[in-house]
N, C-alpha and C positions, 0 to 999 in steps of 0.2 A: 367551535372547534378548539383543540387543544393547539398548544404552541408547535409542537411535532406536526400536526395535519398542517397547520398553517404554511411552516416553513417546506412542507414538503409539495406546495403549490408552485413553489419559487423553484425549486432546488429537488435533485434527485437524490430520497434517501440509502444507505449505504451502510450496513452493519459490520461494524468492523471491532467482529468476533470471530471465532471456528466453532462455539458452545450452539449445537444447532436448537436448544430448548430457548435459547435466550430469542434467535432469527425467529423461530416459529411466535415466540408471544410478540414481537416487534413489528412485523411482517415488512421487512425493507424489500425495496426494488431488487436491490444487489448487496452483494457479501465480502469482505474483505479479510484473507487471514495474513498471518506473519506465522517464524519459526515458535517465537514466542506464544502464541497465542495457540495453535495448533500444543505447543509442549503443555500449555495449562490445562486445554481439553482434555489430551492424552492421559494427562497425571488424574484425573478422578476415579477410584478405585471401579466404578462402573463400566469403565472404558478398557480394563483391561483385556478384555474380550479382543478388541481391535488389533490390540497390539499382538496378542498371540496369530491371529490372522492373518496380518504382514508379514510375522517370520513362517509361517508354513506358504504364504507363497510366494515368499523370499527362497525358500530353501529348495522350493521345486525349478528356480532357473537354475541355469548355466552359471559359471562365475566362483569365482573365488568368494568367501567371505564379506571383503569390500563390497564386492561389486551386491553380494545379497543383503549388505548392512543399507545399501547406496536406494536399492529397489525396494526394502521394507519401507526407508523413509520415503520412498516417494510417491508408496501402494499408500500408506496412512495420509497424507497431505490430500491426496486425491479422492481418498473415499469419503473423509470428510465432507471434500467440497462436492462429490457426486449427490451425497447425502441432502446437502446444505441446495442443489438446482434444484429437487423435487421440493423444497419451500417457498425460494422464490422465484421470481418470474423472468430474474435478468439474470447479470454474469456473475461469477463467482472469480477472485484473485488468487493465485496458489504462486507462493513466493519461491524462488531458484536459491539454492542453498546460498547464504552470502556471503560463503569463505572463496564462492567464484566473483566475486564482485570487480576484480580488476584480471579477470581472464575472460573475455570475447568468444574464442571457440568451445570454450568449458560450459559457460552459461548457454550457449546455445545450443550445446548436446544436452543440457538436462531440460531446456524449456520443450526440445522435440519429445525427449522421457517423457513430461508431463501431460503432453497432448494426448504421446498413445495411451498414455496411463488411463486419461480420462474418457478416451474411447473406448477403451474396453471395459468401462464401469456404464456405457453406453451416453455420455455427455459432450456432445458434441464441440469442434474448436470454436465454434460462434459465442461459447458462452463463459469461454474461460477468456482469462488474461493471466499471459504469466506478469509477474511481480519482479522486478528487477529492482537492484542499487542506482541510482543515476549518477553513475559516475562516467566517465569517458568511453571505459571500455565495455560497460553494461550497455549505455546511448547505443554503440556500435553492434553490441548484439542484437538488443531491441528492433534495432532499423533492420537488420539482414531476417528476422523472426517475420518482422511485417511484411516485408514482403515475400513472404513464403504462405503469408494469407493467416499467421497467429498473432492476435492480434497482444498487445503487452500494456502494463501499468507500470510505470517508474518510479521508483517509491525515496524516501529519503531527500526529497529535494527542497535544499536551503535558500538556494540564489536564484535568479532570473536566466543567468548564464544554461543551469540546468535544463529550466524549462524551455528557454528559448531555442537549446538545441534539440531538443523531443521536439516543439512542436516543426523545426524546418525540415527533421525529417520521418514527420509524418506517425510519430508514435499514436497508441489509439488513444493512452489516458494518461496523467499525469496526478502524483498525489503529491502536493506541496504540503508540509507538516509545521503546523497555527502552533502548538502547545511545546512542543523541544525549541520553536525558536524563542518563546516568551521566556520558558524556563533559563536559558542561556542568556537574554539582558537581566533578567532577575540578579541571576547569578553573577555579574559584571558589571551593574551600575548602581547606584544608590535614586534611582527612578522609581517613582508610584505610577504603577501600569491599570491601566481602565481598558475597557472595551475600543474606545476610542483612540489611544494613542497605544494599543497592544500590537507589538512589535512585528508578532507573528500573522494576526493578520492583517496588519498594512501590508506583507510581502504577498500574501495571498493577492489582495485587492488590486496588487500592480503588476501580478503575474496574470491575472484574469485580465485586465486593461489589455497589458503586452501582446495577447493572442488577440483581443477586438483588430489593436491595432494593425498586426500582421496579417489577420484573416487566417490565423491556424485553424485547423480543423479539430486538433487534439485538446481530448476533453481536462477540463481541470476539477483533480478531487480534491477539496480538503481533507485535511485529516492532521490526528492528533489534538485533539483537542483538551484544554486543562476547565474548561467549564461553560456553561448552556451561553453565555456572556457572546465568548467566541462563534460558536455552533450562529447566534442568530445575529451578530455582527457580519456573517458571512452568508445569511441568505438569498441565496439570488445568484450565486457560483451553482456551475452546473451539475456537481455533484455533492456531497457531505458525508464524509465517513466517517461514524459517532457509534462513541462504545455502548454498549446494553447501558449502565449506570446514567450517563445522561439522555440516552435515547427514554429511558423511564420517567428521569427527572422533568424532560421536555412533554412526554405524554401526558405529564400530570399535573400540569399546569395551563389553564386557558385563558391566561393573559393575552395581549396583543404584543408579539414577538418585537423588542427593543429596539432594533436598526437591522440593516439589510445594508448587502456589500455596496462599498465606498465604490465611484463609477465616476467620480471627479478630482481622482490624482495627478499630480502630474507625469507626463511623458515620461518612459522608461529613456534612459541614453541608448544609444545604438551601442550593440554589441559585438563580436565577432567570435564566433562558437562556431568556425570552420573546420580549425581543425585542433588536434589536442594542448599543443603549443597556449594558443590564447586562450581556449578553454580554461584548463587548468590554471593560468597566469590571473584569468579572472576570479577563480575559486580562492587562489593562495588571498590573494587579498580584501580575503572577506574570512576573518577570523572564526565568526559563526561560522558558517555555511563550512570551513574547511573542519571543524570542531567536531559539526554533529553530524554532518557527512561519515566520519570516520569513526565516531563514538557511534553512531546507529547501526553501522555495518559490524562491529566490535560482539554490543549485544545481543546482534539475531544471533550469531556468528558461537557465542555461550551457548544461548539456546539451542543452538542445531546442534552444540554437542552434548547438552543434556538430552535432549532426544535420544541422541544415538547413545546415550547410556541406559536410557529408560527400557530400552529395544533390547539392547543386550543383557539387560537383568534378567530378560525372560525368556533371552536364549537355548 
């Protein structure tokens, strides 16, 4: 077997693209997009088709302008991913614009958006997850989303604080990100990083620990990944969201996959992620985690408005 079939024994694989030519030759369980990713799809002269589609039935609601700019991006985000369930077999992630990321009742009027979006392209809520920021106020959206019976992905999460508050209240999945937290000691210590003492995922391996230990039920995905190193240092986490480029690199190798997630760390400390107060106080004092927290919500945040200029060139 290749190294891909291998670690996919361990670990549930996870395409984290929106290029559905790339999911079709890959064939992952589940699918994973962002603003970004969706704006790369969008941008190939092939696809321009789509985008004319979304503004005609942008143009046919009710609403002002906004409100038609607001329902183009979120007919295109959705038919991707409608597209993207007839490949595979599990759920698809469709991300909440992330300029709502520290607004509660905002995100949670576009993640209902997104549901009826995906119903009327006839995909049911069992198979979606929206994609939130994990930040305070996303947490709080997320938890009132679930139980309304949608279930969410929280995406961007640096610290254990994050995750540890998804899983006490009951989020469905969780993506801690391996390759932005390496990238960031890179960039702040004069350290030679291996598979073994990789920054990012030791955080992984003590976030996955932290739920054994609590008995959370919410899933953990990896994601972000800077190379196949990472991807098989962490198999044995119950999800893996890896881009087309090493999902090929791993296919095309049938080596015996390197190591498999660390399961003898020590003890996370107790936390307290009650309420926003110590949350947050736990965040400020984690320079990473407060860094790429805010730099990752920055970037979708570009992207969602290159979108909405892409959309309006063809207005």
């Amino acid at each position: 077997m290749s190294k891909l079939q291998q670690i996919s024994t361990q670990s549930k694989i996870v395409a984290d693209t929106a290029d559905v030519e790339a999911i079709k030759q890959h064939k992952p369980t589940d699918a994973t997009t962002n603003p970004s990713l969706v704006l790369a799809y969008i941008s190939k002269p092939e696809n321009q088709t789509r985008i004319k589609n979304a503004i005609e039935k942008a143009k046919a609601q009710a609403g002002d302008k906004n409100a038609q700019l607001q329902y183009a991006q979120d007919w295109l985000a959705t038919s991707i991913g409608a597209e993207i369930t007839q490949i595979i077999e599990g759920r698809i992630s469709t991300e909440v614009d992330a300029r709502l990321s520290f607004d509660t009742e905002k995100t949670i009027a576009q993640g209902l958006r997104l549901i009826e979006h995906y119903k009327n392209h006839g995909v049911s809520s069992e198979r979606v997850l929206i994609k939130v920021a994990a930040t305070w106020q996303g947490i709080q959206a997320a938890a009132q989303l679930e139980k309304e019976g949608i279930h969410c992905n929280l995406t961007l999460v640096f610290h254990a604080a994050q995750a540890q508050a998804c899983g006490e209240r009951g989020i469905t999945l969780i993506s801690p990100f391996v390759g932005r937290i390496l990238d960031w000691y890179k960039a702040n210590t004069d350290v030679e990083y291996t598979a073994e003492n990789d920054p990012g995922v030791i955080s992984v391996s003590r976030i996955w620990q932290l739920y054994q230990q609590k008995g959370f039920t919410t899933e953990v995905m990896a994601a972000s990944f800077r190379n196949t190193g990472e991807v098989e240092a962490l198999s044995g986490c119950t999800c893996l969201t890896i881009s087309p480029g090493l999902l090929s690199e791993l296919s095309q190798s049938q080596d015996q996959p390197a190591s498999q997630l660390n399961r003898e760390l020590a003890p996370l400390e107790a936390m307290d992620t009650s309420n926003q107060a110590s949350f947050t106080w736990l965040m400020n004092e984690d320079p990473m985690a407060t860094e790429k927290l805010a730099e990752g919500i920055r970037k979708f945040a570009v992207d969602q408005r290159k979108l909405e200029s892409l959309i309006l060139a063809s207005w």
